[in-house]
C-alpha positions, 0 to 999 in steps of 0.5 A: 517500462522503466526509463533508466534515464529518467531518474538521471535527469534530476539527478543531474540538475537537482542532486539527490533523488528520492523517490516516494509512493504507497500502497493501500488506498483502496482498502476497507481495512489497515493502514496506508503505507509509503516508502521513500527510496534513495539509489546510488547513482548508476545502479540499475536493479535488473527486473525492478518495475511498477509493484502492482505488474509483479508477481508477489514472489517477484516483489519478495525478492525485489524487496531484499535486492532494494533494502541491500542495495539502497543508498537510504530508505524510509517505510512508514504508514498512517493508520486507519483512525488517521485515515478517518480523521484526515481522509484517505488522500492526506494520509497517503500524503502524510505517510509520505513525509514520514517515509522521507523524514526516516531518509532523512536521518541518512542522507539529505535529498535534494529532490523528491519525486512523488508518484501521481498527481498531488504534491506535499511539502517536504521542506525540500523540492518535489516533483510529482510524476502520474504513473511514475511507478512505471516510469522512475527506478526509484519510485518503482523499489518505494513502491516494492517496498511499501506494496510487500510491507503492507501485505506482510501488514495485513497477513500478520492481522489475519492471524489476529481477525481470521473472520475477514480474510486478509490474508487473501484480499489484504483489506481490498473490497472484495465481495467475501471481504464485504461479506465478513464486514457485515456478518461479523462487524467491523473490526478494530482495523476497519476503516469507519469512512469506508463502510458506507456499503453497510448501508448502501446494499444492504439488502443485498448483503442479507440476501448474499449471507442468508444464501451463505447461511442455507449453503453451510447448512446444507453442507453440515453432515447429517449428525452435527446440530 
């Protein structure tokens, strides 16, 4: 649950308060996407909490009632060829920062409250806060809007790679998603340095997709080749 008062505190002895987290760590495929997220003092969004305990018809609506109701904020993301080049954390880190800079062109924070355990440099003060998408108002609406951001993200890639499912795991490494990868390929959107698996269980993937193969030829009726 969210304390109401926690974000206050800083307010208090900082000025203003952004907060900041991501979505899409765990991936095979996409981007990683961050917000950044100022409120007005005082504002409480009734029914805003950590976007990984919402229903994503929740998260939708939450998204519209925090892009109206914000002070200020930012959404970027780090691609899958940055993830590659710099690894998973720094991109989550970098993200990050672009999501503040794009605050920053609104209204200058005096603090960033970052969630997890890991600091960046902001060129401003910040605070991490583990599990602070549970704990701070203003962490929890980045992390609404980076999760829905990055799941309209990996809808709109389904209609480009309808092979691998995105619409439905959103890059998540599920063992249909594995699957496709090894059936079909990486796509252009895969991320190389998380495909190890390819290797790793292969034997288990050809036996997973001969098993594939012989069930949609069983079901295939009588009359087609």
């Amino acid at each position: 649950m969210l304390d109401l008062l926690f974000d206050a505190g800083f307010a208090r002895e900082y000025g203003v308060v952004c907060g900041t987290d991501e979505a899409g760590r765990g991936p095979l495929a996409g981007p990683v996407v961050a917000a950044a997220v100022v409120l007005p003092e005082g504002l409480t969004i009734p029914g805003l909490d950590d976007s990984k305990k919402l229903t994503e018809k929740k998260r939708e609506a939450l998204y519209d009632v925090i892009l109206r109701e914000a002070a200020a904020y930012g959404i970027a993301e780090s691609s899958p060829e940055e993830i590659d080049r710099i690894n998973i954390l720094a991109a989550s880190l970098l993200a990050m920062r672009r999501a503040v800079e794009q605050v920053r062109r609104t209204i200058e924070p005096d603090i960033v409250l970052v969630d997890g355990n890991r600091p960046t440099e902001f060129g401003i003060p910040c605070r991490t806060v583990v599990k602070g998408d549970g704990i701070s108002q203003s962490i929890a609406a980045a992390s609404v809007l980076a999760k829905v951001t990055r799941d309209r993200l990996m809808t709109e890639l389904d209609l480009r790679y309808p092979a691998y499912g995105f619409a439905g795991h959103k890059g998540y490494p599920t063992k249909e998603h594995k699957l496709a990868v090894y059936e079909f390929g990486p796509s252009p959107v895969h991320r190389r340095s998380f495909l190890s698996f390819l290797e790793r269980d292969r034997d288990q993937l050809e036996k997973a997709l001969r098993e594939k193969r012989e069930k949609e030829a069983a079901e295939r009726p009588e009359d087609m080749p």
